[in-house]
C-alpha positions in Angstrom: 31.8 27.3 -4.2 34.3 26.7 -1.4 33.7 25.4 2.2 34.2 28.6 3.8 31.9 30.3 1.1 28.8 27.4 1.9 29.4 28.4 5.8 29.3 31.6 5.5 25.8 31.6 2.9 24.2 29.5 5.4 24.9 31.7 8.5 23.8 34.7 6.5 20.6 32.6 5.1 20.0 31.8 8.8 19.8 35.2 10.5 18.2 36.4 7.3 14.9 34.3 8.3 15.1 34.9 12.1 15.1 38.9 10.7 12.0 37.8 8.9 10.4 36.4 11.5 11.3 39.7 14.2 9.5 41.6 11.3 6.7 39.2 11.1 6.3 39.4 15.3 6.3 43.8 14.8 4.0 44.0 11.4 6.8 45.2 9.8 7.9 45.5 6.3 8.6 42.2 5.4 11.8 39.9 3.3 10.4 38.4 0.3 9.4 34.9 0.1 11.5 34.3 -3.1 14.3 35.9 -1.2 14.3 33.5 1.6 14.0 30.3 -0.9 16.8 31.8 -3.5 19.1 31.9 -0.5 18.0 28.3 0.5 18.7 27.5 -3.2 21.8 28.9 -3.4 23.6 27.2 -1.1 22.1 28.3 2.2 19.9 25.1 2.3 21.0 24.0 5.7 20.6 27.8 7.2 17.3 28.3 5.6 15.9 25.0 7.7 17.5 25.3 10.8 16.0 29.2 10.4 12.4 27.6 10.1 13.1 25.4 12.8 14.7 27.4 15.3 12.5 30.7 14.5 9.6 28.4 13.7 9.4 30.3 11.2 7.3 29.5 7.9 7.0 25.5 8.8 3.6 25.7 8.1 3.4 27.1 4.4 3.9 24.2 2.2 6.1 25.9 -0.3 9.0 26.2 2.6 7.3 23.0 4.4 8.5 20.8 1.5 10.6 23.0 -0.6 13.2 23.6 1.7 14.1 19.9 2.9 13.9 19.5 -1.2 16.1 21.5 -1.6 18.2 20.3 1.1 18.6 17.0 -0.7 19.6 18.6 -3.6 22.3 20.2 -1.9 23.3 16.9 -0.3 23.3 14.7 -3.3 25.3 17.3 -5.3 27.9 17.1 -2.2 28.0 13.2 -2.2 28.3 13.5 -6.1 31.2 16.1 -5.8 33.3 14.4 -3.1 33.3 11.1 -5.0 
């Protein structure tokens, strides 16, 4: 993936969970949980957590609690791993 391919994941990833969470505030039909964790996984890591921070949105389901930030590291140590 290029830079400007990571950004762009990660701003979609973002408002995709501050969508969820407007639907989540109106009852309405709601995004998938495996949605919102395969954009995290693939590549939208940093979007997905500042989502759940900014939206505070799904911090307190342990699956996104810990599975995000896990996935974060992932992402991080592939990226340290890749530039060296």
């Amino acid at each position: 993936m290029t830079f400007y391919t990571l950004i762009i994941v990660n701003i979609i990833t973002f408002f995709v969970y501050g969508l969820d969470k407007l639907k989540a505030v109106n009852y309405w039909w709601r995004i998938p949980e495996w949605v919102l964790l395969g954009l995290a996984a693939a590549g939208g890591s940093v979007g997905a957590y500042l989502g759940m921070m900014v939206f505070r949105h799904k911090t307190l389901k342990p699956l996104f609690r810990f599975g995000v930030p896990v996935i974060l590291l992932v992402h991080a140590g592939v990226a340290v791993y890749v530039w060296k």
